[in-house]
N, C-alpha and C positions, 0 to 999 in steps of 0.2 A: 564204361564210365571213366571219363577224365580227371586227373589228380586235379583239386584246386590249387591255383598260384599261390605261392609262398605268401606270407602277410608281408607289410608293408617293413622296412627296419625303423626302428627307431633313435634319435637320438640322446646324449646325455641330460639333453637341454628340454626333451618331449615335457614332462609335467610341467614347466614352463612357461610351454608354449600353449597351451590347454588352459590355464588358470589365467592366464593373459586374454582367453577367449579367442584366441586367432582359430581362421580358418586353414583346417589341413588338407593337404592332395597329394597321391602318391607320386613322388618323383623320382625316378631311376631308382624306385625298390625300396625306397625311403619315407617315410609321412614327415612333412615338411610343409612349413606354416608358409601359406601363401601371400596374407593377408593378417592382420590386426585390426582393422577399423577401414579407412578410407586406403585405398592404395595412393590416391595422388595426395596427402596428410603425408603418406610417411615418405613419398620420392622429394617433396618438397622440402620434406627435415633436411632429409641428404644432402641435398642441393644448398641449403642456408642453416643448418645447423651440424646435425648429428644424427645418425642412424645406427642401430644397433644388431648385427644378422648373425644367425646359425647356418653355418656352413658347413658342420661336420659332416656330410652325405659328401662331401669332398675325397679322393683316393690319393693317401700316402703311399709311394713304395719306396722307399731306401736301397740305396748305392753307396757298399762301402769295400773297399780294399786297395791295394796298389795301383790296379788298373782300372777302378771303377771309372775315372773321367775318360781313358780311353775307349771303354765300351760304351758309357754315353754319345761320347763324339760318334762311334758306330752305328748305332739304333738311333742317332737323333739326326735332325737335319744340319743344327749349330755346334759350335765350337764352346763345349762345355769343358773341358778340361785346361781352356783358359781363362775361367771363371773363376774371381778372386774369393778366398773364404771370409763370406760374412757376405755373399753378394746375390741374388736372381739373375735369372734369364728366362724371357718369354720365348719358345721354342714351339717345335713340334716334331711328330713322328709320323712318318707315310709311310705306306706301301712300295712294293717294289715298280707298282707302275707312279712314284709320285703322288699317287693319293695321300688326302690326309686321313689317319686315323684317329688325331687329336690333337689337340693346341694345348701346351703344356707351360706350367713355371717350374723350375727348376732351380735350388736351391743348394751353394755347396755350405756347409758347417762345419766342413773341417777339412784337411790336406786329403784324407781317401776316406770323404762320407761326404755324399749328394743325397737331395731331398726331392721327388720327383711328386709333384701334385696334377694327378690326372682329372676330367670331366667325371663325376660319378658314374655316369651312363656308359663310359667306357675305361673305368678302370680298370676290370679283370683283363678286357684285350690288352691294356696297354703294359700291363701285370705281365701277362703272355708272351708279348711280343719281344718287352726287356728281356723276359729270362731267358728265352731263344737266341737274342741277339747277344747276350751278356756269354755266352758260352766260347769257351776258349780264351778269355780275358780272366785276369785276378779278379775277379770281383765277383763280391754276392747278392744277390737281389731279396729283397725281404717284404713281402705285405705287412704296409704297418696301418691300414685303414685304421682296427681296432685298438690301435695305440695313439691315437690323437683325437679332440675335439679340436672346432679351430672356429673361432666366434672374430668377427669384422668389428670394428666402428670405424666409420667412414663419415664425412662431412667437414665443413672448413672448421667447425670446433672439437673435431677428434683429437690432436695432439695434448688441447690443454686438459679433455678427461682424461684420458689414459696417464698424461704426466703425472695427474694426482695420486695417480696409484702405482705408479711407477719409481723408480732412480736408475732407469737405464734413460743414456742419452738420445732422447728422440728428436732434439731439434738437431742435433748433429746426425742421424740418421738418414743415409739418401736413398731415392726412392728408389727401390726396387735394391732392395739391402734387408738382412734381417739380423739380429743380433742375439744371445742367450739373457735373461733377466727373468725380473721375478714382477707376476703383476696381482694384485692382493695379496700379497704375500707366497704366491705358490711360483712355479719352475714353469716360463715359457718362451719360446721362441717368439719374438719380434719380428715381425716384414713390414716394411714399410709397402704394399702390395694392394691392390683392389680393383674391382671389375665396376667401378660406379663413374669414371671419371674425377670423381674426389679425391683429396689429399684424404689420408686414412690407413689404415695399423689391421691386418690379423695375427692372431695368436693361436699360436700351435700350442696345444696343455694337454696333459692326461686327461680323458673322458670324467673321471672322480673328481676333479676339479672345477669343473665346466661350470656346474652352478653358482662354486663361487664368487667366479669372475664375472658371471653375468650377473648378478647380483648388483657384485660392486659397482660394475658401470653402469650398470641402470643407476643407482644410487650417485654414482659420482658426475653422472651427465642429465640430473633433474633439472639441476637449476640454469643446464644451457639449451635446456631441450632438445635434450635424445629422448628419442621414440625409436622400438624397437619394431621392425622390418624384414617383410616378407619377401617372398620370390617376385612375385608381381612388380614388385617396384621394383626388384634389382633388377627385371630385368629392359624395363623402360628407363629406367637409368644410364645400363650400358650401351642399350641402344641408340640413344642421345648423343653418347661418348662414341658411336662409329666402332663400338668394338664387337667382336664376331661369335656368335653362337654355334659351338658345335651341333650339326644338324639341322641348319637354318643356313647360314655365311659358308661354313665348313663340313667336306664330309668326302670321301673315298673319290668321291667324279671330281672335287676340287684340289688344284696341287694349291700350294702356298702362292706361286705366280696368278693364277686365277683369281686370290683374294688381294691381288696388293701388295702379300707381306712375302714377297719376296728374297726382303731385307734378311729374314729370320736364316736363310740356306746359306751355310757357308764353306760354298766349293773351294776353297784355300785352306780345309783346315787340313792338318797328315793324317792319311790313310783315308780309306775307301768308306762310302757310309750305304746304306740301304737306300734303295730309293735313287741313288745320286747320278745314274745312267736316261732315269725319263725324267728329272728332274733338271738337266741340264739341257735337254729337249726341249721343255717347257719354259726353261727361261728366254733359249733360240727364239720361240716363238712371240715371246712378252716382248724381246725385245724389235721384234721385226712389222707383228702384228697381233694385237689380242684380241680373240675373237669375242670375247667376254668381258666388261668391265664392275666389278664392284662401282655402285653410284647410291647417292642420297637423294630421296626424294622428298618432296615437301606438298602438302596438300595446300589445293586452294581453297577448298569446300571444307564439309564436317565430316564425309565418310571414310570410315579409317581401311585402310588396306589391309590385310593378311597375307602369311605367307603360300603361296601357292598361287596368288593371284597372278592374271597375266599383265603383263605392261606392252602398251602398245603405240606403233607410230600415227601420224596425224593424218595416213591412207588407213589408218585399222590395220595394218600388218603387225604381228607380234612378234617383241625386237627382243623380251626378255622376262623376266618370273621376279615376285616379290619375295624375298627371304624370310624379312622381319617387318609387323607392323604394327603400329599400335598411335593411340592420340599421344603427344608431346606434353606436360606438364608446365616446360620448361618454356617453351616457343608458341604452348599455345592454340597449334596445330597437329594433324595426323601428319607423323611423318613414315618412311619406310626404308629399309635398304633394299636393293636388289640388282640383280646379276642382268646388264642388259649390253645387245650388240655394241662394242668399242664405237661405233658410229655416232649415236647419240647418247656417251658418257661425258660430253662436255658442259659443263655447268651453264643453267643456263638454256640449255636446245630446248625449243619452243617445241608445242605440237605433241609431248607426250603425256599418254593420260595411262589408268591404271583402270583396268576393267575390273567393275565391283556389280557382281552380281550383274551382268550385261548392262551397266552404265559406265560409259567412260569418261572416269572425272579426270578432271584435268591434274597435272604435279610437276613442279620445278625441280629440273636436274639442279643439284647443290653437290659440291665437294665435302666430303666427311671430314670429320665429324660435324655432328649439329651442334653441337655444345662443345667449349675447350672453356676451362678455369680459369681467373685469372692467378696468375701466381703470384 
C-alpha cells in the first residue's frame, strides 16, 4: 500500500480565491487559482488595464552576511555582488555541465542581505544547491518561503492603483528596483518586477497581511478595472512577452546560450563560479555555431500548437520541438516558441510548419518577442 501525496499547500490568499469562485489546480504543491471567469477577460485587463495575481507559491531564500554577495557570485552565473541596494537582477543557476537549474530574480536590500526568488517547482533544489555552494563563504542561507506572501498588480494602470495606497516613490522607481514602504498601511517590499510584459509592482508582505492588501487593491483598482488573475493568463501573457518557462524554454539539457540569454553569464566577474568551465564551452559554440536556436512562431490557421509538438522543414524533416503554445489574445493568432535547427531561425523562412496531430499547419518564423509595450 502506497502513502497518498501530501495535499496540495495553500496560500494566505486561498479563501479568497474560493469566494471569487476561481478555478483551482495543483501547481508545484500548491492549489492555485488558475482562472476567474474567461482567461482571455482577464489577459486583456493586463494588457489595457490592470490585473491582480497571487504569487505566493513563489520560493524566498535569503542571503545575509559579509560574504553573502561573494557566494552568490559563486552559485550563480552573474555578477550579484555588484548589484546596487535597492536593485534586481534576472539571473540563473546551472549545473556543473551548464545546465540550467533555474532562471532567478535576485534582489540585494541591503549591504550583506540578498533576496533570491526561485520557480516554485524548484525551490528546495535551488534552497539545496545555495547552501552547498554558500559553504565556506560568511554567509547564511535562510528558507524564508513561509515568511512572505507576494500579490503582483501588473497593467498600464498599476502605478496609479498602488500609488493610492501607497507614499513610496513609484514613479521614481526603476524597473527592476525594489524599495521598503508601507501599502495599506502595513510593511512591504516594493519591485518594480513581472512576468506579463507590463509596467507593474509585486509586494513581498507577511502571509497575515495578505488579505489586507488584496482587499485594498481590489478596492482601489475598481474604478480602472483591475480584475483579479490566474495562472492561465499569466502564462499566455508572458508568452506574448518571449519570456521563458522553466520546464518549457528552460531546463538541465539547456545552458543559458541555448536560450539566447546568454547576456545573464558573466565570465569577468572575480573568482571561479559553478558551471563556468562548460559554460564557456557553450558560449565557443554560440559564438561559432548554434546548433539550436530559440525562435517565435506564428500561426497561419486556427490550430494551436503545444509543447512537445514537432516543427518541421518544407521536405517533412524535423529541424526542432515546440516549447510553449497557446492562441494569442493579443495578436489574435496561435502563436508558439520553440527550440529549432539555427538554419531556419531566421525570421521569416518560408516552408516551416508545426505538426499538429499529423497535419502540418503551416507558421512564420518571427523574432521574440510578440508583443513589446509601448513605453
Amino acid at each position: 500500500m502506497t502513502d497518498a501525496p501530501p495535499a496540495p499547500r495553500r496560500t494566505a490568499l486561498d479563501a479568497r480565491h474560493r469566494a471569487l469562485g476561481a478555478t483551482m489546480t495543483d501547481f508545484a504543491g500548491w492549489d492555485m487559482p488558475l482562472r476567474y471567469g474567461s482567461e482571455r477577460d482577464e489577459h486583456t485587463a493586463v494588457r489595457t488595464r490592470a490585473g491582480l495575481f497571487d504569487l505566493s507559491h513563489m520560493g524566498e531564500i535569503s542571503l545575509t552576511g559579509p560574504q553573502a554577495g561573494q557566494a552568490l557570485d559563486h552559485a550563480l552565473v552573474g555578477h550579484l555582488s555588484a548589484l546596487a541596494v535597492g536593485r534586481a537582477r534576472y539571473t540563473m543557476i546551472c549545473d556543473d555541465e551548464g545546465g540550467i537549474l533555474d532562471d532567478l530574480i535576485v534582489y540585494r536590500l541591503g549591504d550583506e542581505e540578498f533576496l533570491v526568488v526561485a520557480n516554485a517547482a524548484n525551490a528546495q533544489v535551488v534552497l539545496d544547491a545555495l547552501t552547498e555552494r554558500a559553504g565556506g563563504f560568511e554567509a547564511s542561507v535562510r528558507d524564508d518561503r513561509d515568511a512572505y506572501a507576494l500579490i503582483a498588480v501588473q497593467g498600464p494602470e498599476a502605478q496609479g492603483i498602488l500609488g493610492s495606497l501607497t507614499d513610496a516613490d513609484l514613479a521614481g522607481l526603476k524597473y527592476y528596483a525594489g524599495l521598503p514602504g508601507t501599502v495599506a498601511g502595513v510593511p512591504a517590499m516594493i519591485a518594480r518586477t513581472g512576468y506579463t510584459g507590463e509596467d507593474g509592482f509585486e509586494l513581498f508582505l507577511a502571509p497575515d497581511d495578505a488579505e489586507r492588501v488584496w482587499d485594498a487593491l481590489t478596492e482601489a483598482g475598481a474604478p480602472a478595472g483591475l480584475v483579479p488573475c490566474g495562472l492561465s493568463c499569466r502564462d499566455t501573457l508572458r508568452l506574448e512577452a518571449g519570456m521563458p518557462l522553466y520546464g518549457h524554454e528552460l531546463s538541465t539539457d539547456i545552458t543559458p546560450f541555448d536560450a539566447g540569454l546568454g547576456r545573464v553569464v558573466k565570465f569577468d566577474k572575480p573568482g571561479d563560479f559553478v558551471g563556468r568551465e562548460a559554460l564557456e564551452a557553450a558560449s565557443r559554440r554560440a559564438d561559432s555555431v548554434t546548433p539550436r536556436t530559440l525562435v517565435g512562431l506564428v500561426a497561419s490557421g486556427r490550430r494551436v500548437p503545444r509543447a512537445g509538438y514537432a516543427v518541421l522543414a518544407a521536405d517533412g524533416s524535423r529541424i526542432g520541438r515546440v516549447t510553449s503554445g497557446a492562441p494569442s489574445p493579443t495578436l489574435g493568432r496561435p502563436i508558439a516558441m520553440a527550440y529549432v535547427d539555427a538554419r531556419y531561425a531566421k525570421p521569416g523562412t518560408e516552408g516551416v510548419t508545426v505538426d499538429i496531430r499529423g497535419t502540418q499547419e503551416p507558421y512564420e518564423v518571427v523574432a521574440l518577442p510578440f508583443y513589446r509595450r509601448e513605453r
